[in-house]
N, CA, C and O atoms as CSV, one atom per row, in Angstrom:
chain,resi,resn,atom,element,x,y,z
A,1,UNK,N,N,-52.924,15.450,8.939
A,1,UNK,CA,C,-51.771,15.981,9.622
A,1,UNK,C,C,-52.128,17.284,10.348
A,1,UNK,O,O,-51.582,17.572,11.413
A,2,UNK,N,N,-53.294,18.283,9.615
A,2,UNK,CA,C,-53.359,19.296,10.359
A,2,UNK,C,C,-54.082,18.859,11.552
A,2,UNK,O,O,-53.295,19.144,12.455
A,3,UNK,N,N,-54.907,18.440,11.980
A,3,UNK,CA,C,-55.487,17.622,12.915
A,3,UNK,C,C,-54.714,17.188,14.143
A,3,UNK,O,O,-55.011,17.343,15.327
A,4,UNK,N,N,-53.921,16.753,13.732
A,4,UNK,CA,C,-52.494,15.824,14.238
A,4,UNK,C,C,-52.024,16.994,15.340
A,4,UNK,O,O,-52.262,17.010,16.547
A,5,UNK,N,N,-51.287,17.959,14.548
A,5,UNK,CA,C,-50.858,18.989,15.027
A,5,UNK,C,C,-51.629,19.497,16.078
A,5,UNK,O,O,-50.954,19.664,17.094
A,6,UNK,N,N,-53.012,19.853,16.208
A,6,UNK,CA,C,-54.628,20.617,17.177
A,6,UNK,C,C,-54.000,19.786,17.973
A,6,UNK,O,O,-53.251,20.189,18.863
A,7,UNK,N,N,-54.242,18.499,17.735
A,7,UNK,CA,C,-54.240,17.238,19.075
A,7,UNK,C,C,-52.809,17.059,19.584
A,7,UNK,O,O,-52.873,16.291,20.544
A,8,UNK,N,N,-51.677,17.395,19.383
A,8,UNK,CA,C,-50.335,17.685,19.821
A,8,UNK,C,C,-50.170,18.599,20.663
A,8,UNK,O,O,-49.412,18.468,21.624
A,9,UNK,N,N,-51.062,19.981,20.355
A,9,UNK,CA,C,-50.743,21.053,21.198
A,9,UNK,C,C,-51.658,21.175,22.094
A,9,UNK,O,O,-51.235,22.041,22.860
A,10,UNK,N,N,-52.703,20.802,22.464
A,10,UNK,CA,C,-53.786,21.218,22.896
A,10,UNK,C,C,-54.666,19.291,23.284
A,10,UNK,O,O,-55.288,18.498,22.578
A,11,UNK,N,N,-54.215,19.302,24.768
A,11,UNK,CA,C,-54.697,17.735,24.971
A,11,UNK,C,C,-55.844,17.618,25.698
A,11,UNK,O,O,-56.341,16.678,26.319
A,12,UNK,N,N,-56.212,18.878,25.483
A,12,UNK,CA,C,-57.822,19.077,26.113
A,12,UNK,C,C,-58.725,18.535,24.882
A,12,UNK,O,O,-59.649,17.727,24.986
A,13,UNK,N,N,-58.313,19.081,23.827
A,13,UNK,CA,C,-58.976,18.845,22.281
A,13,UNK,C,C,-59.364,17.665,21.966
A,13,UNK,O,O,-58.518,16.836,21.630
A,14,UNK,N,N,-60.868,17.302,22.010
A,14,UNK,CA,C,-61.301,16.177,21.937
A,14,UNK,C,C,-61.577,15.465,20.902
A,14,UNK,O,O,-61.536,14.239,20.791
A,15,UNK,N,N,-62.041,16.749,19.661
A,15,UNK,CA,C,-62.350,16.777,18.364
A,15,UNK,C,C,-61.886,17.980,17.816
A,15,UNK,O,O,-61.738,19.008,18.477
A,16,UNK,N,N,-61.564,17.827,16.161
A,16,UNK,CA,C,-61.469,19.033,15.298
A,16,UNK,C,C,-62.257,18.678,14.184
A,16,UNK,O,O,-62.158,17.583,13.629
A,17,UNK,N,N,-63.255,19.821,13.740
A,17,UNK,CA,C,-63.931,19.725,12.765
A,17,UNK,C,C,-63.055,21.530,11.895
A,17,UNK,O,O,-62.632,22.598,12.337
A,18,UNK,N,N,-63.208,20.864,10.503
A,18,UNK,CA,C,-62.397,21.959,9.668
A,18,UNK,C,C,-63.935,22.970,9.686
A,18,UNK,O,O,-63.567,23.987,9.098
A,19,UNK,N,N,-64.741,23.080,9.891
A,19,UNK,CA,C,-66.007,24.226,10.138
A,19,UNK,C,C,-66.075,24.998,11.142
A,19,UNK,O,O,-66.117,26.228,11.160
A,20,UNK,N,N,-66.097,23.644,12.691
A,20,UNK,CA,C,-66.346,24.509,13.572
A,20,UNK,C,C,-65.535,24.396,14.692
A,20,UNK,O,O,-65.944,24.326,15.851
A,21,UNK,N,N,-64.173,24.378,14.264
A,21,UNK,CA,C,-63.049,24.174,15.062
A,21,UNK,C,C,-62.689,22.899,15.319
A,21,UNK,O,O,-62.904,21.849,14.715
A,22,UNK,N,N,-61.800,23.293,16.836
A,22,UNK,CA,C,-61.166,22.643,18.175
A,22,UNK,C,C,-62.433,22.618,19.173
A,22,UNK,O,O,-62.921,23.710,19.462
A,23,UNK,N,N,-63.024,21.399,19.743
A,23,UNK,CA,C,-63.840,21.366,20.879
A,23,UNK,C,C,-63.015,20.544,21.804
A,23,UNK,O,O,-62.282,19.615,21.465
A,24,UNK,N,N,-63.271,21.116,23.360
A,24,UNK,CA,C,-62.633,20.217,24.331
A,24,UNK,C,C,-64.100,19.331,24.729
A,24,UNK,O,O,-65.133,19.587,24.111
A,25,UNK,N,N,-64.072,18.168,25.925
A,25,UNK,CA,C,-64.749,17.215,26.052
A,25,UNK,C,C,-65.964,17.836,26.397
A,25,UNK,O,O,-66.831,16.966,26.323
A,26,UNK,N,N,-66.582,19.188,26.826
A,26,UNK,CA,C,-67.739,19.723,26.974
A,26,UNK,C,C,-68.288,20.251,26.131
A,26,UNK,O,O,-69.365,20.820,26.306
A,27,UNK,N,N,-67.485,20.170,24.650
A,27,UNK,CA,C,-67.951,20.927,23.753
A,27,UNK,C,C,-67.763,22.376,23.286
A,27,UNK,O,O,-68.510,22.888,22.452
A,28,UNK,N,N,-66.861,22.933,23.786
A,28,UNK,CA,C,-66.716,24.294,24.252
A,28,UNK,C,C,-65.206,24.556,23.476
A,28,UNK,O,O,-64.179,23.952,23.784
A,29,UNK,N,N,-65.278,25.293,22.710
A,29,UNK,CA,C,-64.075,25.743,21.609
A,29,UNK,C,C,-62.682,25.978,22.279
A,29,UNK,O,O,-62.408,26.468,23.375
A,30,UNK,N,N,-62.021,25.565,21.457
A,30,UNK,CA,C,-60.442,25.682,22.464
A,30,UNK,C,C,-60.028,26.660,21.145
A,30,UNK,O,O,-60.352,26.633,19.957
A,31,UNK,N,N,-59.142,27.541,21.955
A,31,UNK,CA,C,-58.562,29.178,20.943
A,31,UNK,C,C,-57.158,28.332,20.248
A,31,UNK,O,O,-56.466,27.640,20.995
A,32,UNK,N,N,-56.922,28.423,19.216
A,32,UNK,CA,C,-55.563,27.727,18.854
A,32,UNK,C,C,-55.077,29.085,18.290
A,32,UNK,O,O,-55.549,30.077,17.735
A,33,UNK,N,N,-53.494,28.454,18.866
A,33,UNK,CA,C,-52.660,29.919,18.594
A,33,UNK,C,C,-51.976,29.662,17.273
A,33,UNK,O,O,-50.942,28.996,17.254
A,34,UNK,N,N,-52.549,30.203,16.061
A,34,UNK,CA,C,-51.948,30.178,14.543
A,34,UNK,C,C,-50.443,29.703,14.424
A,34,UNK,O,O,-50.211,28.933,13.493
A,35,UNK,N,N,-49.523,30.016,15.144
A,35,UNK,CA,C,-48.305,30.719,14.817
A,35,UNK,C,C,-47.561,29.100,15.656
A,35,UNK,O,O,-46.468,28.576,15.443
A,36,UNK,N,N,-48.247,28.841,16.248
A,36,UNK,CA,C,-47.960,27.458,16.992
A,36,UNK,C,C,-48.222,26.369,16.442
A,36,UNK,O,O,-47.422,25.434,16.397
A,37,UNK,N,N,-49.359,26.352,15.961
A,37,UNK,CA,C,-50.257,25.253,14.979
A,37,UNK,C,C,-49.273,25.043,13.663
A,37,UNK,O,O,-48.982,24.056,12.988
A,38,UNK,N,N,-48.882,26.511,13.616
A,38,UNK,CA,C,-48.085,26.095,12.012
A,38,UNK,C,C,-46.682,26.057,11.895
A,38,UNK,O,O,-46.072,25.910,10.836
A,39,UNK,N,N,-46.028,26.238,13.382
A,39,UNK,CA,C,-44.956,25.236,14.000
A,39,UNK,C,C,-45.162,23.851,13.570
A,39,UNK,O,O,-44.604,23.240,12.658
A,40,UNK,N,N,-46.000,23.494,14.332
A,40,UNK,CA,C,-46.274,21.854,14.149
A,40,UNK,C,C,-46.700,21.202,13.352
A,40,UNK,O,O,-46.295,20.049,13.210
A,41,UNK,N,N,-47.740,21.783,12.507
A,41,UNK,CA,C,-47.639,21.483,11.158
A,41,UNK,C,C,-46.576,21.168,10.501
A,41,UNK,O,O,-46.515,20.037,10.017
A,42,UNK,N,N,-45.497,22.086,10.329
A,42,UNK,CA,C,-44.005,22.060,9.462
A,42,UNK,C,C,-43.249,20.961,10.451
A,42,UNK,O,O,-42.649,19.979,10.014
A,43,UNK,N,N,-43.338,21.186,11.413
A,43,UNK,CA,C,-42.205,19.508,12.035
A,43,UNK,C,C,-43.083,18.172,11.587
A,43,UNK,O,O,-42.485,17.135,11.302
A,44,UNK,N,N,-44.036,18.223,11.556
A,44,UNK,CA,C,-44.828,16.727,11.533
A,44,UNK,C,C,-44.571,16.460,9.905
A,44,UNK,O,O,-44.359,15.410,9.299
A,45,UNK,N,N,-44.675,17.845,9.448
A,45,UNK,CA,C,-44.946,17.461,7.489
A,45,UNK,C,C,-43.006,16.990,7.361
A,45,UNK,O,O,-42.737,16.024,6.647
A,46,UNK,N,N,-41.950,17.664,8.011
A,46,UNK,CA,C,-40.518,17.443,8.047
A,46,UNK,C,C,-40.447,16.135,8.552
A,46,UNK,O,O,-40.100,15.303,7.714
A,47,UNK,N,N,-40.779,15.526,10.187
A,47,UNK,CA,C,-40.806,14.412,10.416
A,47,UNK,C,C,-41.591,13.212,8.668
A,47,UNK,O,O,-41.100,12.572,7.739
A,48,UNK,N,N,-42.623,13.473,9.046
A,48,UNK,CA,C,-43.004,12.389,7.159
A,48,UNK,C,C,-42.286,12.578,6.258
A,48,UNK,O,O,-42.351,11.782,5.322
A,49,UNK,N,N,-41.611,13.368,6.212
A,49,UNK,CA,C,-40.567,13.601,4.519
A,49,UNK,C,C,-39.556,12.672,4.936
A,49,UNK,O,O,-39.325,11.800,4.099
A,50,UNK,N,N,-38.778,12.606,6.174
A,50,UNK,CA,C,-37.598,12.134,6.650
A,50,UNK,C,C,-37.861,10.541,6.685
A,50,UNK,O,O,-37.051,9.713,6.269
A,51,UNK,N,N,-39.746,10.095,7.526
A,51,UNK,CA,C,-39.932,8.614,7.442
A,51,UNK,C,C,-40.012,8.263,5.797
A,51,UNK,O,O,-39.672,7.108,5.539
A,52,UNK,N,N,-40.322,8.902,4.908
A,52,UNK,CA,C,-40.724,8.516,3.776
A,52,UNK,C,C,-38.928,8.510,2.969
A,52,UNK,O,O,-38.793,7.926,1.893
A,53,UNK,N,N,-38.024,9.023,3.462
A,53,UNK,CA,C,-36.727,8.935,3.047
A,53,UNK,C,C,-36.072,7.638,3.248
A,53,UNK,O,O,-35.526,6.933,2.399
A,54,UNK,N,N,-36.242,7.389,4.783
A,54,UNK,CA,C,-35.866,6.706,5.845
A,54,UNK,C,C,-36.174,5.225,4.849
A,54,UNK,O,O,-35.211,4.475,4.693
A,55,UNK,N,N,-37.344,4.895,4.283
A,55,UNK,CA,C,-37.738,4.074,3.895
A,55,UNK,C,C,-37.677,3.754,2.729
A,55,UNK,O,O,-38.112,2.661,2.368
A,56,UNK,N,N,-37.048,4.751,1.750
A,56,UNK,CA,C,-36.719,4.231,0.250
A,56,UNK,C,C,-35.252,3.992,0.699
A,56,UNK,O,O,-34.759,2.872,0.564
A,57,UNK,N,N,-34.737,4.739,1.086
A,57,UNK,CA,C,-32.755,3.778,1.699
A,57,UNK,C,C,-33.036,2.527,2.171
A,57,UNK,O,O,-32.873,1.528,1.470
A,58,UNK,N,N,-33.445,2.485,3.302
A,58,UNK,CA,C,-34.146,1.178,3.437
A,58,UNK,C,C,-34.030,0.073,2.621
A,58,UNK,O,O,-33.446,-1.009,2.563
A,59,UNK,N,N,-35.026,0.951,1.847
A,59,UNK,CA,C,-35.423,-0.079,0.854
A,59,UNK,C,C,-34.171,-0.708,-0.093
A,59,UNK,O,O,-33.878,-1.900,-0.188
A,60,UNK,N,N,-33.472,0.517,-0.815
A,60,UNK,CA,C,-32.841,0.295,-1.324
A,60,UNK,C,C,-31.614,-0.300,-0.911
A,60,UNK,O,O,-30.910,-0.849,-1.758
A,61,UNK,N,N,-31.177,-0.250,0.604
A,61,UNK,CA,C,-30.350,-0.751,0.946
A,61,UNK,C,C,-30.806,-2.462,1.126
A,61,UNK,O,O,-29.862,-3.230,0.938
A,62,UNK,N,N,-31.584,-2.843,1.325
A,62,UNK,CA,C,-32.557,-3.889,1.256
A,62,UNK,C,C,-31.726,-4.659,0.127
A,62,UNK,O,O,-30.779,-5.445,0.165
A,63,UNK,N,N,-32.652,-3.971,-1.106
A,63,UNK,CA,C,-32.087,-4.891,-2.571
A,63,UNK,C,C,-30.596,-5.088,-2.832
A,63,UNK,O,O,-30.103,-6.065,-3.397
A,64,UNK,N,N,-29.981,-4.091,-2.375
A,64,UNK,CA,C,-28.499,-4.215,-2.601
A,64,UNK,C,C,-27.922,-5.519,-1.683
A,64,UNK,O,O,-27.151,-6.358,-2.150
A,65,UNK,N,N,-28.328,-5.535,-0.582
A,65,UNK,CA,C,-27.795,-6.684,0.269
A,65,UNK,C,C,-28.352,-8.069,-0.281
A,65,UNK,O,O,-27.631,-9.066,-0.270
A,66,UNK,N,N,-29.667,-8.103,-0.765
A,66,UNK,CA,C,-29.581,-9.582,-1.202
A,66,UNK,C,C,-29.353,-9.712,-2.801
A,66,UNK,O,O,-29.444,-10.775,-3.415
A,67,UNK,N,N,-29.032,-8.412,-3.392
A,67,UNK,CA,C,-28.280,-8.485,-4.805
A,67,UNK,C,C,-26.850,-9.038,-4.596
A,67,UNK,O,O,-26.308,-9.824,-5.372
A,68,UNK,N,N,-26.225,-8.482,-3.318
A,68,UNK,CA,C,-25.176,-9.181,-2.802
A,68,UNK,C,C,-25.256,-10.284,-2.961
A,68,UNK,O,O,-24.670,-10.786,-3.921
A,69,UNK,N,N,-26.056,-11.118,-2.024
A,69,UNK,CA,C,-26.179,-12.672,-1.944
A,69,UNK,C,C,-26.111,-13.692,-3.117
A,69,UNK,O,O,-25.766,-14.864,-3.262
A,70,UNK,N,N,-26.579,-12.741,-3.841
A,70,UNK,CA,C,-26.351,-13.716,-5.326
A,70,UNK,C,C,-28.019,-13.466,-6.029
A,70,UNK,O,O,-28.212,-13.652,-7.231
A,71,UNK,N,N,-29.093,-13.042,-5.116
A,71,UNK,CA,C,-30.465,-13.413,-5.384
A,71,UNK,C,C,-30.537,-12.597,-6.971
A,71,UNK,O,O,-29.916,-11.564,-7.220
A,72,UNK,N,N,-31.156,-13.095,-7.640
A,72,UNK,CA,C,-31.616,-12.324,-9.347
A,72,UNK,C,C,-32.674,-10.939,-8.821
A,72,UNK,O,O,-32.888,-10.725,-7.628
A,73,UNK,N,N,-33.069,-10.363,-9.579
A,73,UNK,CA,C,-33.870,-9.642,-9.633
A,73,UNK,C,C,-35.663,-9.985,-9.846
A,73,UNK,O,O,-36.557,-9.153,-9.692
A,74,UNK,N,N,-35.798,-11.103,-10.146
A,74,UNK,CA,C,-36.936,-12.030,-10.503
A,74,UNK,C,C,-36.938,-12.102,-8.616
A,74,UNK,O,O,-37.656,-11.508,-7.811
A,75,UNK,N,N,-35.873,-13.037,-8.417
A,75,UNK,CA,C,-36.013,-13.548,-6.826
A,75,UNK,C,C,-36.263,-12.459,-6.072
A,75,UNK,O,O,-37.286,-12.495,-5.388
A,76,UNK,N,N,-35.485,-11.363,-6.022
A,76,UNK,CA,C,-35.790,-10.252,-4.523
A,76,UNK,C,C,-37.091,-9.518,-5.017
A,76,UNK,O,O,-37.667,-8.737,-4.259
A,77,UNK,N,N,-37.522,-9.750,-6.199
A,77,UNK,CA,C,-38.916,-9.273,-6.532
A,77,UNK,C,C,-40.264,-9.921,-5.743
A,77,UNK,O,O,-41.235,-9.409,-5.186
A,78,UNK,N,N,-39.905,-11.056,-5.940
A,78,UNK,CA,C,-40.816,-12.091,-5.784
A,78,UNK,C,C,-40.776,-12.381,-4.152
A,78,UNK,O,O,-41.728,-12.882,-3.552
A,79,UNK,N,N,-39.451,-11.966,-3.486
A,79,UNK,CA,C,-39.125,-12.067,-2.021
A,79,UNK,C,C,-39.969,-10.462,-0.971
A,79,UNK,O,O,-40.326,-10.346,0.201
A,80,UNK,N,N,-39.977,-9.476,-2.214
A,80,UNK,CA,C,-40.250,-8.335,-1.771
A,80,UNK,C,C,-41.655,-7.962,-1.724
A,80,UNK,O,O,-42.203,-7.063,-1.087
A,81,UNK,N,N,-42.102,-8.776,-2.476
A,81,UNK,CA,C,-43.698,-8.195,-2.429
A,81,UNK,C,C,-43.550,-6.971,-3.542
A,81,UNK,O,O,-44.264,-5.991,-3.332
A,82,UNK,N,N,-42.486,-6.933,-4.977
A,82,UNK,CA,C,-42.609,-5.609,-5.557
A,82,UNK,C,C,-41.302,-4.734,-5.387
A,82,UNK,O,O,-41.136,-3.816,-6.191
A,83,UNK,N,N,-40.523,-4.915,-4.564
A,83,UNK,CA,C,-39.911,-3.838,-4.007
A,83,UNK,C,C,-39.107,-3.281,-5.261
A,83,UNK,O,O,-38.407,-2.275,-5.148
């Protein structure tokens, strides 16, 4: 994710190595501005908390609808792959 963030702000950034930075395509260090980086850090880590929410409702809204249907718990198991 921190990675994520370099390559969000900065689309010159070809590579990030955690040693020796941000390089753009010549090889040549790109300056990252701290205070920006760790902007985007915190929305990307907020965005994943929200998909990882997004997806146990989901989910759970999932089982409830074919608990509706009548299906057992054996069945929406076995339908879910686990769920």
């Amino acid at each position: 994710m921190n990675h994520q963030a370099i390559y969000n702000l900065y689309p010159n950034v070809v590579s990030v190595d955690d040693g020796e930075g941000a390089k753009d395509k010549d090889g040549n260090p790109v300056s990252i501005v701290r205070s920006n980086y760790e902007a985007e850090v915190a929305r990307l880590q907020a965005n994943y908390e929200a998909e990882q929410i997004q997806a146990e409702t989901d989910k759970a809204s999932a089982v409830s609808k074919l608990e509706a249907l009548g299906l057992t718990d054996a069945e929406i198991k076995a339908l879910s792959g686990g769920l």
